[in-house]
ROLOLO-169264 format. One record per residue (C-alpha): residue number from 1; residue in one letter; x, y, z. Coordinates in nm, 4 decimals, always signed. Last residue first. Example, Ala and Ser with C-alpha at 12.3 -4.5 7.8 and 13.67 -1.06 7.14 Angstrom:
! residues 2
+-----+------+----------+----------+----------+
! seq ! type !        u !        v !        w !
+-----+------+----------+----------+----------+
!   2 !    S !  +1.3670 !  -0.1060 !  +0.7140 !
!   1 !    A !  +1.2300 !  -0.4500 !  +0.7800 !
+-----+------+----------+----------+----------+
! end
This chain:
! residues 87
+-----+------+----------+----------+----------+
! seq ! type !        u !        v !        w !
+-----+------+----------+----------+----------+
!  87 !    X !  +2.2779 !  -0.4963 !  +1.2819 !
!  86 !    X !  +2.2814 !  -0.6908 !  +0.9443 !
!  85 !    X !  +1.8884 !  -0.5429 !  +0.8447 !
!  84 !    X !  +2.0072 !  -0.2064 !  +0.9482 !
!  83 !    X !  +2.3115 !  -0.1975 !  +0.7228 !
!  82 !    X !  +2.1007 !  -0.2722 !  +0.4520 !
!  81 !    X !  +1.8481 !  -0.0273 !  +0.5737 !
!  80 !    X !  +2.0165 !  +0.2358 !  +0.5466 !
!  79 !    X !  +2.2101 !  +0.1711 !  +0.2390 !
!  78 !    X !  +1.9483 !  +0.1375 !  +0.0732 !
!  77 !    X !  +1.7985 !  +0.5038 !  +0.1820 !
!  76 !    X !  +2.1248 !  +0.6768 !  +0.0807 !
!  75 !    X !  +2.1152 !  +0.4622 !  -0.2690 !
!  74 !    X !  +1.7739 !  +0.5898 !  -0.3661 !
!  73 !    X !  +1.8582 !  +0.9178 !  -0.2007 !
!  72 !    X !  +2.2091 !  +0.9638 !  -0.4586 !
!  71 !    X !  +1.9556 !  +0.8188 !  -0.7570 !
!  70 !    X !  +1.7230 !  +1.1060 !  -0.7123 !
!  69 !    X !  +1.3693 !  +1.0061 !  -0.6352 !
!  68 !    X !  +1.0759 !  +1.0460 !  -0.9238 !
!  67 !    X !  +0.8138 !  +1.2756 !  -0.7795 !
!  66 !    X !  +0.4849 !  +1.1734 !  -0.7051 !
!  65 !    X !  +0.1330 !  +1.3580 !  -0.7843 !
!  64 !    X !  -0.2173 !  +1.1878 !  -0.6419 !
!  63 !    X !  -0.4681 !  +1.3523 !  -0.8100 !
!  62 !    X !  -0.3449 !  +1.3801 !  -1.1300 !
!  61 !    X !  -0.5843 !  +1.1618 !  -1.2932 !
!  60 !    X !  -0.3266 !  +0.9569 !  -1.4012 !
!  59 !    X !  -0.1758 !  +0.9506 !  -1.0544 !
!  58 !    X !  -0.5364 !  +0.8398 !  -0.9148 !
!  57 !    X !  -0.5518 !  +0.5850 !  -1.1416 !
!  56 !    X !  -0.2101 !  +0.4311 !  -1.0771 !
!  55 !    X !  -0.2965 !  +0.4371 !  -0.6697 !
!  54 !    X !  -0.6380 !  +0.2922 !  -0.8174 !
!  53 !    X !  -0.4879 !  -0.0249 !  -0.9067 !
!  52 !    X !  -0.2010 !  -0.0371 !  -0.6528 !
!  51 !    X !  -0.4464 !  -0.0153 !  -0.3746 !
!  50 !    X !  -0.6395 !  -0.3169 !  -0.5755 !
!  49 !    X !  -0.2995 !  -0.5362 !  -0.6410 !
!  48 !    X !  -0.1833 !  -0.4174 !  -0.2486 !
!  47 !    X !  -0.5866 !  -0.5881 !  -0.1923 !
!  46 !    X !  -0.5324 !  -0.8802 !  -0.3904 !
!  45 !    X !  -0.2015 !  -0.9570 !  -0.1811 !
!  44 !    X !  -0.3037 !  -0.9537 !  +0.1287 !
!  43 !    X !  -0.6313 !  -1.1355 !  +0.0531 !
!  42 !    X !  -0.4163 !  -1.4678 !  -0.0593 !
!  41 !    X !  -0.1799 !  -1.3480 !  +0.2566 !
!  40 !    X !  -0.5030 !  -1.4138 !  +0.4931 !
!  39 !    X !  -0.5724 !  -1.7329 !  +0.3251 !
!  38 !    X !  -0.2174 !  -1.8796 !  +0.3649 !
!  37 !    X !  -0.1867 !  -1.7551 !  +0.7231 !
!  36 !    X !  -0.5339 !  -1.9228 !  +0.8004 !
!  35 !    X !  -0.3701 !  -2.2480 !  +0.5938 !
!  34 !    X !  -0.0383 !  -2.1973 !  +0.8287 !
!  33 !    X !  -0.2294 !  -2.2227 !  +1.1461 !
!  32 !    X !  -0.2547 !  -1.9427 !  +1.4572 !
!  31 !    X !  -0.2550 !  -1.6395 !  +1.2094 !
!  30 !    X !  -0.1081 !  -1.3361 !  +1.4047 !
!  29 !    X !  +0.1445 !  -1.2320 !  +1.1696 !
!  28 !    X !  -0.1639 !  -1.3059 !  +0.8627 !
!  27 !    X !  -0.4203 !  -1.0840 !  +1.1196 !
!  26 !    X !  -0.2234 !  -0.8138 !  +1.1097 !
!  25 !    X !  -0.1527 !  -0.7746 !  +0.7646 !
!  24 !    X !  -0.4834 !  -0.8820 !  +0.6942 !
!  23 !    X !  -0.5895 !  -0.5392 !  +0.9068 !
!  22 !    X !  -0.3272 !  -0.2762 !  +0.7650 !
!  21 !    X !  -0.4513 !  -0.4184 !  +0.3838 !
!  20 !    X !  -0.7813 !  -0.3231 !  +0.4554 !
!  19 !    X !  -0.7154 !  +0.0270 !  +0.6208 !
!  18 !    X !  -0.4638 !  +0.0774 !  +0.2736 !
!  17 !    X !  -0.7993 !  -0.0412 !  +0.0539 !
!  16 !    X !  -0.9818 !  +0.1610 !  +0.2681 !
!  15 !    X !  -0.7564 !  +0.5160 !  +0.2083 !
!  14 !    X !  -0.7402 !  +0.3916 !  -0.1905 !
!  13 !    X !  -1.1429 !  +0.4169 !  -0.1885 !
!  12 !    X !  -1.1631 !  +0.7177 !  -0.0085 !
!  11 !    X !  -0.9358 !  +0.9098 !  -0.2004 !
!  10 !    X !  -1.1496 !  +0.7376 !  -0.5389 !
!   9 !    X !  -1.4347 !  +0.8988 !  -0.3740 !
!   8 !    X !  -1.2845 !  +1.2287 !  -0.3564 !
!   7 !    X !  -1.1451 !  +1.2477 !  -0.6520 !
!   6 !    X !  -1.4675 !  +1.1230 !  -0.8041 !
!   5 !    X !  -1.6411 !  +1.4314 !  -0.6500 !
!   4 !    X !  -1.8417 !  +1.3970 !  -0.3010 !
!   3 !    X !  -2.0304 !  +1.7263 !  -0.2929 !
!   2 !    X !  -2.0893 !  +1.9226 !  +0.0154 !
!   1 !    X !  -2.3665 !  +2.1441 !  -0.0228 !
+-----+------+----------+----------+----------+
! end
């Protein structure tokens, strides 16, 4: 019997609220009026707040382990896209 745990339902619940946020994304660059931009950044931004939500849960849990970044790859990866940003 396959049995959907909480880890697995909160997994399922942070991959939506990343297929969610992939969608108003899309639809705010393609917005044909400011106001439908407007609206569609609104939703934007409660759903990274959401994602963010049970991201921080998740860690808690344990379920979704991170590792702090070294300072030297922090500043390697800035420096990337610094330079690409002039280019």
């Amino acid at each position: 019997m396959n049995v959907y745990d909480d880890k697995k339902m909160t997994t399922d619940v942070l991959s939506t609220q990343k297929h969610i946020a992939d969608g108003c994304n899309a639809f705010a660059n393609e917005a044909a009026s400011p106001e439908v931009k407007n609206a569609f950044m609104d939703i934007l931004n409660d759903e990274h707040r959401l994602g963010h939500e049970v991201f921080d849960l998740m860690s808690r849990r344990g379920w979704y382990p991170t590792e702090t970044a070294p300072a030297d790859k922090i500043a390697c990866v800035k420096n990337k896209f610094s330079q690409g940003a002039q280019g």
